[in-house]
C-alpha positions in Angstrom: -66.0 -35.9 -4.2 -65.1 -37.7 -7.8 -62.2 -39.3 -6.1 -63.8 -40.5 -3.1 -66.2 -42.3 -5.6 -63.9 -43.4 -7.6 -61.4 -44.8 -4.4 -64.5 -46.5 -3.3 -65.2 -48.1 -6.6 -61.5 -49.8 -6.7 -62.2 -51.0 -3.2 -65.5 -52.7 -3.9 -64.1 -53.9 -7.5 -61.1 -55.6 -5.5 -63.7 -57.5 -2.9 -65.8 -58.9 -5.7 -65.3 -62.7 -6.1 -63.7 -63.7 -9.1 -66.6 -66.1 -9.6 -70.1 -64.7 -8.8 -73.0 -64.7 -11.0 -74.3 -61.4 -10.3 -71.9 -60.0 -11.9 -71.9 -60.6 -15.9 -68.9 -61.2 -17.9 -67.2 -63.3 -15.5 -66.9 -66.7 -14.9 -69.1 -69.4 -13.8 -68.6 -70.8 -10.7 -67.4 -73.9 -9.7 -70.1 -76.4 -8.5 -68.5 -78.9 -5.9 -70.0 -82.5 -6.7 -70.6 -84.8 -3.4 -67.8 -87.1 -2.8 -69.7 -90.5 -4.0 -69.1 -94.4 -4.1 -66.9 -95.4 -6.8 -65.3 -98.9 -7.4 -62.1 -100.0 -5.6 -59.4 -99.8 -8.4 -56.3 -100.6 -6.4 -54.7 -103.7 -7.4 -53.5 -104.6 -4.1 -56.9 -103.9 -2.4 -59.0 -106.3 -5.1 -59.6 -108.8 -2.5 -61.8 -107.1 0.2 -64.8 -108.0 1.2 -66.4 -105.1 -0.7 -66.2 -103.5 -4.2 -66.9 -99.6 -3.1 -64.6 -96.8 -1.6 -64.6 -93.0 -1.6 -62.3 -90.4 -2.1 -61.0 -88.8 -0.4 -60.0 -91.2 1.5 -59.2 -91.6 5.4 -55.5 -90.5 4.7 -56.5 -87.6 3.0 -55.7 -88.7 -0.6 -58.0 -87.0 -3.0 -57.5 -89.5 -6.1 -57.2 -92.9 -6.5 -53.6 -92.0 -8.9 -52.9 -90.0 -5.7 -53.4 -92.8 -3.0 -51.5 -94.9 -5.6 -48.7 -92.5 -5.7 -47.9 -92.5 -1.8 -45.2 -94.7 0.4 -48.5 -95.7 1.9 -49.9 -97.5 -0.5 -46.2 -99.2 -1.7 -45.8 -100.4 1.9 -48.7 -102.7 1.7 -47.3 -103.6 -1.9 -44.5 -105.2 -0.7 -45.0 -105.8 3.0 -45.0 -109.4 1.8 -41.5 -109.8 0.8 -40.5 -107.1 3.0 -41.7 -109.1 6.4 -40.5 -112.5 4.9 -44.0 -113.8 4.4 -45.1 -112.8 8.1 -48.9 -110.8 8.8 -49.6 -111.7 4.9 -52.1 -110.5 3.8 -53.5 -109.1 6.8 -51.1 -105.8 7.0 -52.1 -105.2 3.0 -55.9 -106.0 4.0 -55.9 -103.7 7.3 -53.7 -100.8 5.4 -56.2 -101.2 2.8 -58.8 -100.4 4.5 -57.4 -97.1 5.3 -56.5 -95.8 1.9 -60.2 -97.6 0.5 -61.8 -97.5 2.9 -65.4 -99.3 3.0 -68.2 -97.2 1.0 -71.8 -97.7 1.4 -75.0 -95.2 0.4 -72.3 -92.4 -0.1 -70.9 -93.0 3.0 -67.3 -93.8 4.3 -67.4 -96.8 7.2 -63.9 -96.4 9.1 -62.6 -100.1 9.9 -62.7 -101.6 13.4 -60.0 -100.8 16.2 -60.5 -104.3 17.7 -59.0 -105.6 14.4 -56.6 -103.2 14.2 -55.2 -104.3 17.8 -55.6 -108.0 17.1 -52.8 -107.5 14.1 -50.3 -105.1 15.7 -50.2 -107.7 18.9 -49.3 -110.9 16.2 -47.4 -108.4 13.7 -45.0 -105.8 15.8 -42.3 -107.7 15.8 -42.3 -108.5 12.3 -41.0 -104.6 11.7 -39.1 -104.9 15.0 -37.2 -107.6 12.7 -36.5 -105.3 9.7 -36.0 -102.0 11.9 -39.2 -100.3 10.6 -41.8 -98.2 12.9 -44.9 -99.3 13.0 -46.8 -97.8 9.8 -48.5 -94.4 11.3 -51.8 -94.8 8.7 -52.5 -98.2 10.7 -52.3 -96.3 14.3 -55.7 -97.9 15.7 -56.4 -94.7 17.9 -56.4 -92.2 14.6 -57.6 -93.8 12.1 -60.4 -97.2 13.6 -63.1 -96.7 15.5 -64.9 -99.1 18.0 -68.0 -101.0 17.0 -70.3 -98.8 19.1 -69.5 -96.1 16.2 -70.5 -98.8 13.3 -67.2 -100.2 12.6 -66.5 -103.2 10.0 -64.2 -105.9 10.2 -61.1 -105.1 7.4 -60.1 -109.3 7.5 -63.7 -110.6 7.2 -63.0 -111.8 3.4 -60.1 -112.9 4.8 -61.9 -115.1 7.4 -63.8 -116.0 4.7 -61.3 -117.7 2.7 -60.1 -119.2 6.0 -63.1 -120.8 6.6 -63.5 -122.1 3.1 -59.9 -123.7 3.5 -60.6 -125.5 6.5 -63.9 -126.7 5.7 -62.2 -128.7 2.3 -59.1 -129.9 4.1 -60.9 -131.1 7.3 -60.0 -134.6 6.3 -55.7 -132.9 6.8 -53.9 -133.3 9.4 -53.6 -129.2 10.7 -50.6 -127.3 10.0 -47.6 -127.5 12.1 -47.4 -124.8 14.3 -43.4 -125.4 14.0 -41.3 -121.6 14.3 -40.2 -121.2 10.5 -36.8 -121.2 10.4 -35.3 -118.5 7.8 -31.4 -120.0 7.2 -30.3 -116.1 6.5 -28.1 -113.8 8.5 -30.9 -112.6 11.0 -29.8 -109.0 11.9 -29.6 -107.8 15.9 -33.4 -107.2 15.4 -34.2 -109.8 13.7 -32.8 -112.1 16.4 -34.4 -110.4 19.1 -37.7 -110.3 17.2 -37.1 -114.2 16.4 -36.7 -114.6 19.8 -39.6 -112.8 20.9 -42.2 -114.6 18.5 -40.1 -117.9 19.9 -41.3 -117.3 23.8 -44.7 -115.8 22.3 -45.7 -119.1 20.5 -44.4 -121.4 23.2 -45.0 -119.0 26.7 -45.7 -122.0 28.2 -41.8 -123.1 28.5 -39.8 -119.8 27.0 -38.9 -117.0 28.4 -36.6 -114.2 27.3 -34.9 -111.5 29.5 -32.1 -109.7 29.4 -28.3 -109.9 31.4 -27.4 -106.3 30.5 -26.6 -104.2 27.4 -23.6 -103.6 25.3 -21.3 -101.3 25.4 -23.3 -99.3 22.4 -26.6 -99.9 24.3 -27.7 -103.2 22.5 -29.7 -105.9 24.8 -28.0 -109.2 25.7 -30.9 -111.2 25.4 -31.6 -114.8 26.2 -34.1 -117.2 26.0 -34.5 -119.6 28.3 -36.6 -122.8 28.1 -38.4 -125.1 31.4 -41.3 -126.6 32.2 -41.5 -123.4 34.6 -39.9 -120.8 33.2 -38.4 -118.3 35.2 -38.1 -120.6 38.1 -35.0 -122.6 39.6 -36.9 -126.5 40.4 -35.3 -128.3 43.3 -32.6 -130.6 41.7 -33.1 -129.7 38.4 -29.5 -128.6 36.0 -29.3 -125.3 34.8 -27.3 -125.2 31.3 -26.6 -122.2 28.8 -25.1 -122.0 25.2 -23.5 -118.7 24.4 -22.9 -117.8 20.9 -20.8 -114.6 19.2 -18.2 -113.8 21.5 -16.2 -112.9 18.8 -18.7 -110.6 16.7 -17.1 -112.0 13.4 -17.4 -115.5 14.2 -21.0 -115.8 13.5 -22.2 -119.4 13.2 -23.1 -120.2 16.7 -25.0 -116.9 17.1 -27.5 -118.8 14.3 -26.7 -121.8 15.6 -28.6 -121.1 18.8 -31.2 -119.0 16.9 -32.2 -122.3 15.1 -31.6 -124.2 18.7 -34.5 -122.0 20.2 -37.2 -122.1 17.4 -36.6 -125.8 17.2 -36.7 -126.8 21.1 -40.1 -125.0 20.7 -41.9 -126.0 17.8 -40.5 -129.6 18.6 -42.0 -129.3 22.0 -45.4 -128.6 20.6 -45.5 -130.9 18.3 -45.0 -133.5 21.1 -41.3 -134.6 20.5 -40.5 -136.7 23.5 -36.8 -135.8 23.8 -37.1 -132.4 23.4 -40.3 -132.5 26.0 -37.8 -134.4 28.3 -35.1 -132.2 27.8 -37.0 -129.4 28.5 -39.3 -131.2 31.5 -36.0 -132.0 33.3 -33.9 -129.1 32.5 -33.1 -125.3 32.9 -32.1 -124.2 29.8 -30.6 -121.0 28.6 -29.5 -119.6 25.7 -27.5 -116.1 24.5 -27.2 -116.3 20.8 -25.2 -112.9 21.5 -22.5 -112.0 23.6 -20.9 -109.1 21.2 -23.7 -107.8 19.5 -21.9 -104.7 18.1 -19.0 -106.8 17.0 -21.5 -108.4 14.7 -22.8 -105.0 13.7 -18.8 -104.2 12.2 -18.3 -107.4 11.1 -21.7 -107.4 9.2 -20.6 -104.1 7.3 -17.2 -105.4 6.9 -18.1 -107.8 4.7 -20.8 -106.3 2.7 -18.3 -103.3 2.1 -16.0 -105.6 0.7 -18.0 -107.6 -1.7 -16.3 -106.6 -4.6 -12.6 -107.3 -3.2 -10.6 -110.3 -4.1 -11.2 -113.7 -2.2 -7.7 -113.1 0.6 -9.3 -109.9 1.3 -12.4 -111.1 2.2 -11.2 -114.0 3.9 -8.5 -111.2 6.1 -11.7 -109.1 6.6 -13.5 -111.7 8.0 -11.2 -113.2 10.3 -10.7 -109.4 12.0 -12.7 -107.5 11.5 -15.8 -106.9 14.4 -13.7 -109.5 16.7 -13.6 -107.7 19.7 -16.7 -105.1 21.2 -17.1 -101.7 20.6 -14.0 -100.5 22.8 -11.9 -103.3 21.0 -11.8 -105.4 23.5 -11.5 -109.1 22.8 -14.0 -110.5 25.4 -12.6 -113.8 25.6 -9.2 -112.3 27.1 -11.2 -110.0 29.6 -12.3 -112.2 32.3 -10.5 -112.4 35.6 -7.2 -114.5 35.0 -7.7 -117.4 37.9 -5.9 -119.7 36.2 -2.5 -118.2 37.3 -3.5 -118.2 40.4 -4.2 -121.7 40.8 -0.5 -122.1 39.1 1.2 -119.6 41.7 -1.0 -121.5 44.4 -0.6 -125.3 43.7 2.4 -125.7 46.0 0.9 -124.4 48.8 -1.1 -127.3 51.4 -4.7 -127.6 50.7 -4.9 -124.4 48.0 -8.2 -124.8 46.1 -9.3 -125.0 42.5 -12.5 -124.0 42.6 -15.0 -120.9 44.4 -11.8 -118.4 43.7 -12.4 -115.0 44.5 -12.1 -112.2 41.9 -9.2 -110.3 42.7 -9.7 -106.6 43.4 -7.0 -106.1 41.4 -9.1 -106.6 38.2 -11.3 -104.1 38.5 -8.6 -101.8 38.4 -8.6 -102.7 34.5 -11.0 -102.3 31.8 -13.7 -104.7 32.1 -16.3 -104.2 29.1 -20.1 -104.3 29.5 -20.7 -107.8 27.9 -18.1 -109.8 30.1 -19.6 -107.2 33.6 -23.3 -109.0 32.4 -21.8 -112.6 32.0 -19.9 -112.6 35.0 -23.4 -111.3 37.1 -25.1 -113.9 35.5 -23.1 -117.0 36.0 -22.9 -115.6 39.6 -26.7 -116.0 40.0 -28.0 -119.2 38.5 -26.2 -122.0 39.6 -25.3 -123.6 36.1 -23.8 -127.1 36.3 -23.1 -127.3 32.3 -22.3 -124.5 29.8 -20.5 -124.1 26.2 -19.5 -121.3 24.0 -19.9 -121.6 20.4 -16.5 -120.1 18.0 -15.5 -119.8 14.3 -11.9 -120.7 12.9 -11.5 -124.2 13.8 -13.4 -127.6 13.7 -13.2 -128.6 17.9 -14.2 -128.6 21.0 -11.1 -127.3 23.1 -11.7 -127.8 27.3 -9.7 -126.3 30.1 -7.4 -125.1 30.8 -6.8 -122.2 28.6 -3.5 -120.5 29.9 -0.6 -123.0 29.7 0.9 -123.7 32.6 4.8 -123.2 31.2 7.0 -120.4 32.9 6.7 -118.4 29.6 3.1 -118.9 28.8 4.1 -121.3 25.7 1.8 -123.6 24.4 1.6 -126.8 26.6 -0.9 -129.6 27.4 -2.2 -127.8 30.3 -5.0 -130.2 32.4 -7.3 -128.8 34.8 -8.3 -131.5 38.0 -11.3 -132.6 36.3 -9.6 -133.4 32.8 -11.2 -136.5 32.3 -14.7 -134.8 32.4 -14.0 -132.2 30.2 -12.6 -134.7 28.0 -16.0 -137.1 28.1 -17.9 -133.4 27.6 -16.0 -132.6 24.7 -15.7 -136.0 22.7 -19.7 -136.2 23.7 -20.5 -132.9 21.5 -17.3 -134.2 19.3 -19.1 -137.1 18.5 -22.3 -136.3 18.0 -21.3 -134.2 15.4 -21.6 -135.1 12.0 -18.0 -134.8 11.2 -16.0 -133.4 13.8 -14.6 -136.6 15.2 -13.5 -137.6 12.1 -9.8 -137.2 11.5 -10.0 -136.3 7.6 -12.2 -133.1 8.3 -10.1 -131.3 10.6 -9.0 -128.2 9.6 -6.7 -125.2 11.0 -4.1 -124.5 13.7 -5.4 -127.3 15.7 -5.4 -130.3 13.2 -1.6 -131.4 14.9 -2.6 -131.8 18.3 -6.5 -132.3 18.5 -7.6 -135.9 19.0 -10.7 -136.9 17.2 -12.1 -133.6 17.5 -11.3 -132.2 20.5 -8.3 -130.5 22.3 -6.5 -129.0 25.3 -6.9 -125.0 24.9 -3.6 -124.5 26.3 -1.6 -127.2 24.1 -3.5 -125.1 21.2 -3.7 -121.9 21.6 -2.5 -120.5 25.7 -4.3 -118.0 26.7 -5.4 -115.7 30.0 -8.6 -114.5 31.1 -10.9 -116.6 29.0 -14.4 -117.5 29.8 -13.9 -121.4 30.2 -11.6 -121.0 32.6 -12.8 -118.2 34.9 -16.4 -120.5 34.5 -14.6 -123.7 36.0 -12.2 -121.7 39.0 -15.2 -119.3 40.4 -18.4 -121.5 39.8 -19.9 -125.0 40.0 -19.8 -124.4 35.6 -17.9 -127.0 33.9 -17.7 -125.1 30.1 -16.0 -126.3 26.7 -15.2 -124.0 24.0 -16.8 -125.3 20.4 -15.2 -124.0 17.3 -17.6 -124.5 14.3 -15.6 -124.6 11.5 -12.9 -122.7 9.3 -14.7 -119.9 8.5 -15.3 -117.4 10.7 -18.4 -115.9 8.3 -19.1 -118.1 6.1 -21.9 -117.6 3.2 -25.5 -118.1 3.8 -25.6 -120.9 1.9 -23.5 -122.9 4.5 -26.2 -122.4 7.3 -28.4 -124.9 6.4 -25.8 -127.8 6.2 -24.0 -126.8 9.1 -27.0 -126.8 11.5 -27.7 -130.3 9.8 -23.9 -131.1 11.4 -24.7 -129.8 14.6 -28.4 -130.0 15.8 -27.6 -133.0 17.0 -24.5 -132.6 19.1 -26.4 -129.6 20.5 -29.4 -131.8 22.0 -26.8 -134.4 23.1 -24.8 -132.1 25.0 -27.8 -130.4 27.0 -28.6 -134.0 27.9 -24.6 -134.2 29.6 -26.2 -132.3 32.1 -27.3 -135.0 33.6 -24.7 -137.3 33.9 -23.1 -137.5 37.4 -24.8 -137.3 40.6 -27.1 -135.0 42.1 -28.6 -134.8 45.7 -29.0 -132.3 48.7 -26.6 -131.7 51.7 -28.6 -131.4 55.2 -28.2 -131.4 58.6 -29.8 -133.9 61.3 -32.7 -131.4 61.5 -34.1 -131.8 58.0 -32.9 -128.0 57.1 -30.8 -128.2 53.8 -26.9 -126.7 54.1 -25.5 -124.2 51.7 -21.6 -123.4 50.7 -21.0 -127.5 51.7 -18.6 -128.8 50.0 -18.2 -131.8 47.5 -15.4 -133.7 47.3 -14.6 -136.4 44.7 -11.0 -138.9 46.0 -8.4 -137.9 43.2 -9.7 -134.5 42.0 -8.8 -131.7 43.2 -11.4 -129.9 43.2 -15.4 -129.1 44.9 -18.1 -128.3 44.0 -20.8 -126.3 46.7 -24.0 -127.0 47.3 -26.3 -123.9 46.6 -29.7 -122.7 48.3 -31.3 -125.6 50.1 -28.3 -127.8 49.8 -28.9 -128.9 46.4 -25.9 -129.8 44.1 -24.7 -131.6 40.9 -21.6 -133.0 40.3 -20.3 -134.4 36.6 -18.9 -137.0 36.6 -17.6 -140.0 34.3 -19.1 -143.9 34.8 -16.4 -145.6 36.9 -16.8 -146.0 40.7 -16.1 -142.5 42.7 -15.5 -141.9 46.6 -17.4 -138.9 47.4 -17.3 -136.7 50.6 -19.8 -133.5 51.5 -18.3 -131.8 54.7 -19.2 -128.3 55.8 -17.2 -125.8 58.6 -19.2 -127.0 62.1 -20.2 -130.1 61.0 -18.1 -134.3 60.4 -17.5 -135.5 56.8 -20.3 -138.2 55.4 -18.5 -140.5 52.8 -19.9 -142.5 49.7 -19.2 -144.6 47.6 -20.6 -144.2 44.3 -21.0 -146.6 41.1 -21.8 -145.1 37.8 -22.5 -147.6 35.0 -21.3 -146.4 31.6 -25.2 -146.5 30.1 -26.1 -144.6 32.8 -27.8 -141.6 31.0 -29.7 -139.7 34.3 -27.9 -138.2 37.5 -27.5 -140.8 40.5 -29.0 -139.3 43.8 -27.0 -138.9 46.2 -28.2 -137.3 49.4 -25.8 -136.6 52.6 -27.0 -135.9 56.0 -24.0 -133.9 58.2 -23.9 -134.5 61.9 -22.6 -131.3 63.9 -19.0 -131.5 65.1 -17.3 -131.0 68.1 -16.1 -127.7 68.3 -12.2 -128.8 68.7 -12.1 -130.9 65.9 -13.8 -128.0 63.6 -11.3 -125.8 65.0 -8.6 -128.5 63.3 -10.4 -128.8 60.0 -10.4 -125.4 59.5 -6.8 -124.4 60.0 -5.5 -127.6 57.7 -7.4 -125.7 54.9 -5.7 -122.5 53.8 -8.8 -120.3 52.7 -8.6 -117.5 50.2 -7.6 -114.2 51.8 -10.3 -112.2 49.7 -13.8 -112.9 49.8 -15.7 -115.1 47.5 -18.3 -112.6 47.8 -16.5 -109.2 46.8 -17.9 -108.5 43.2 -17.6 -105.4 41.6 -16.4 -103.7 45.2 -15.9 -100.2 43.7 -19.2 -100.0 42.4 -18.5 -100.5 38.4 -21.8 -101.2 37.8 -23.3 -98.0 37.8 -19.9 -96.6 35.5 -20.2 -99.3 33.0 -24.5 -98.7 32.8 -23.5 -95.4 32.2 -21.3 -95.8 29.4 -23.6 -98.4 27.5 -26.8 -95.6 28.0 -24.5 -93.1 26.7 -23.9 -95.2 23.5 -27.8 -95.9 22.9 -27.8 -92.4 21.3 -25.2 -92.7 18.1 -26.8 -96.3 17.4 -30.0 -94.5 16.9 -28.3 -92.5 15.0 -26.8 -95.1 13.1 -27.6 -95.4 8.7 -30.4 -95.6 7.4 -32.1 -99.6 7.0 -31.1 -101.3 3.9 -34.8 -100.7 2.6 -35.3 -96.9 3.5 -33.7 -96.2 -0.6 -36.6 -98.3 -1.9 -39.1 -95.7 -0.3 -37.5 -92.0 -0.4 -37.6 -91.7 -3.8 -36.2 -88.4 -5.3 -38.3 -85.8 -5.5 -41.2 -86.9 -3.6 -42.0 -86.8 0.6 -39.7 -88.3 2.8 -41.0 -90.7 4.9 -39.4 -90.6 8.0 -42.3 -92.0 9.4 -40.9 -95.2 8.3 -38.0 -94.9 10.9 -37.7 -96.7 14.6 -35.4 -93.8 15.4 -36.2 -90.5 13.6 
């Protein structure tokens, strides 16, 4: 019986609380005191439009030195320098009133969702640009509530102040609304978030969609700018600029960053060029053709900072040239130009409208040049440049050199006069391309005043310029920016001072020529008719509804639209040299009689494969494949160049920082 007792004892001595009062000798218990109202001590939260928070706070935190301590609260600490000025202060003001958070009669208000909304619509992007998730602590669902539950606004000091402003600088004019421009290396992101905020602020005339992805999953992105964005107008010119075709050579690719935030703010701000340019013109721009490329080239060089001044300049003249499967794009389009040369003894061959060969697709055709390709094919571009590094000129076609052994050789295409008015028009406008004294590399022996035959240069086959001319309406020129392939920051500034001008100039080229629609006696427009200009050899087809545009230099041109079933109509056109707009030239086509079709038609020697055969064996689907299969290891790519400045050692790791954790 003793050692029941005493078994019992032990058991009801263990379940005692180590506290409790009615027992004596032990200690007192701890009274819990009532979270209260206490001042707001954070330094970066000083500015709200109250004095009062509570701890713990909506995070959690149970002391101010705690909320202090957190990646939280240094977020909003540096979110300023961190987003380059962008959402200041209103990220610090909303993540504020999250970690102290509004107190009033002992009581925590929880800050409004609406608000909450409002600044991750004008802010996501700004993290898109610096490859940062957007902060969980200001997830509008968790942690804001709607009005209905007695919400307050976190920015109302902030509107405040904003109202203050304006009501002492109502006798200013407002501020510009102009798209900042930030002359830094913008990384992939940052371009596409730059591009992004661009069509945002102007959605009136931008637009941005994509061609197709890279070969590690990256977006080919392009902005275009009209008066009707997304929308081919009847007789309007369709242009593009393509930058970074070589990842290394970089300039264009900010170039025509720049390019789109100044068409738009310029827009707004009522700039009647650019409002005519864009009013009267379908204009596209790819800042990016080889956005991995960039990705190598951009670690290439910051891995070699500390290496003598030939390395670097080696390093940036290879390395991240060619895509992610090392292939140079700008030698991977179909090679057309030898078959014009195999074809030009033949009666009647053609230059222009020739098929891809099936042959090619035998070969390995990277993702970037399948997208190009596909797009040229489906917007009827009449003008187009590609922006390179390494040279100061604007080389035209032909590329590949017509000599038996491929050596270089001044190489014309039938419309070599054109290209060479296109070229000396961006030559010129330049701010000192034309000039003799500030050439520089291979091509300073044979350019003249800044521009150059690509084949008397540098012969090559399969490059873009060419395969733009022989299997579209797309006159293109090739535009090498300078020397140095990457050069430093510093340079960006001064060389879009040398070039924003050329760049508006040429868009306007698109113009020059004529323009007008093909139909038949009925009214009903004709398409695939063909435009013929005496002494070049070679067409340009009219497109859906008959339209067309042919570029042409001032000088008097005899010009001839015939189609298969119906008799030639003849012009004669006169194009003053001032001449600055398009000259409309319309053609009605009477039907023919079916004998003298027949005759047409077999003094022509057609292509034996089909314009229309593109990809025939189905690469699309391969190629989508490949680039989905890449997304993965870019995801899994090192860490941003800010994650070190939050994981400190020791402490939490917040992965909640990450896009891709």
């Amino acid at each position: 019986m003793l050692l029941i007792l005493l078994q019992f004892w032990v058991l009801v001595s263990a379940a005692r609380p180590r506290c409790d009062p009615g027992f004596r000798g032990l200690c007192k218990p701890t009274v819990e005191e009532k979270p209260k109202c206490t001042d707001v001590l954070l330094s970066y939260c000083d500015d709200m439009s109250y004095t009062q928070t509570m701890f713990p706070n909506i995070l959690g935190h149970k002391t101010r030195e705690e909320a202090e301590a957190g990646a939280e609260y240094l977020l909003i600490s540096v979110a300023e320098s961190l987003l380059g000025g962008e959402c200041n202060p209103e990220i610090r003001m909303l993540g504020c009133s999250v970690l102290t958070p509004r107190c009033e009669k002992a009581k925590v208000l929880k800050p409004c969702r609406t608000t909450c909304e409002a600044v991750r619509k004008k802010c996501s992007h700004a993290f898109d640009g610096i490859e940062m998730a957007w902060p969980y602590f200001l997830d509008c669902d968790r942690f804001f509530v709607s009005e209905e539950e007695g919400c307050y606004d976190p920015l109302e000091g902030l509107k405040e102040q904003e109202g203050e402003a304006f009501d002492s600088m109502e006798m200013f004019p407002p501020e510009e609304p102009a798209t900042s421009m930030q002359f830094i290396y913008h990384s992939n992101a940052q371009m596409t978030s730059v591009l992004k905020k661009t069509e945002e602020q102007c959605s009136d005339i931008a637009r941005t969609y994509s061609i197709g992805r890279s070969m590690e999953g990256r977006e080919l992105l392009v902005i275009e700018f009209s008066n009707n964005p997304g929308q081919h107008e009847l007789l309007e010119p369709e242009m593009k600029y393509i930058g970074n075709m070589h990842g290394n050579e970089v300039m264009g690719r900010q170039l025509l960053i720049y390019l789109a935030q100044y068409l738009c703010s310029e827009y707004l701000l009522g700039n009647e060029r650019v409002q005519t340019l864009i009013n009267t013109t379908r204009i596209h721009i790819l800042p990016s053709m080889n956005p991995d490329g960039y990705e190598v080239a951009v670690s290439g060089i910051q891995d070699n900072q500390g290496d003598d001044e030939e390395q670097q300049r080696y390093d940036s003249w290879n390395v991240g040239r060619n895509n992610a499967q090392n292939i140079d794009l700008n030698r991977n389009f179909p090679d057309l130009t030898s078959i014009v040369y195999n074809r030009r003894r033949q009666k009647g061959y053609r230059t222009d409208h020739i098929p891809i060969p099936d042959y090619y697709w035998f070969g390995k055709v990277a993702p970037e040049t399948y997208a190009v390709m596909k797009w040229i094919r489906s917007i009827p571009f009449v003008l187009s440049a590609n922006f390179h590094g390494g040279d100061l000129v604007v080389s035209y076609p032909y590329d590949l050199s017509k000599h038996p052994l491929e050596r270089n050789m001044l190489s014309p295409a039938p419309d070599d006069q054109v290209f060479k008015f296109l070229a000396k028009t961006y030559a010129n406008a330049h701010e000192t391309m034309s000039n003799e004294n500030a050439q520089c590399g291979p091509s300073a022996s044979h350019s003249q005043k800044g521009i150059i035959n690509g084949a008397q240069w540098s012969s090559f086959a399969g490059g873009m310029q060419d395969f733009n001319y022989l299997h579209t309406n797309c006159f293109e020129v090739t535009v090498e920016l300078g020397c140095e392939k990457f050069p430093p920051e510093e340079e960006l500034a001064f060389s879009w001072h040398q070039n924003h001008e050329a760049l508006l100039t040429f868009i306007e080229a698109a113009h020059r020529g004529i323009k007008g629609i093909v139909k038949d006696e009925e009214g009903n427009g004709i398409k695939g008719a063909q435009i013929s200009v005496k002494g070049i050899r070679h067409d340009i087809t009219t497109v859906e509804n008959g339209e067309y545009w042919r570029i042409l230099t001032p000088g008097i041109h005899i010009v001839v639209a015939s189609a298969p079933g119906y008799e030639k109509a003849m012009k004669k056109v006169h194009l003053p040299p001032r001449m600055h707009t398009a000259g409309r030239v319309d053609f009605v086509l009477k039907k023919a009689a079916e004998e003298l079709d027949m005759q047409k038609e077999d003094a022509i020697i057609l292509p034996t494969d089909s314009y229309d055969r593109f990809d025939p064996y189905n690469q699309y689907e391969r190629y989508t494949l490949m680039a989905d299969l890449s997304q993965q290891p870019v995801q899994r790519e090192e860490k941003p160049w800010w994650w070190s400045y939050f994981a400190q050692p020791g402490g939490p790791t917040p992965t909640w920082l990450l896009k891709h954790y």
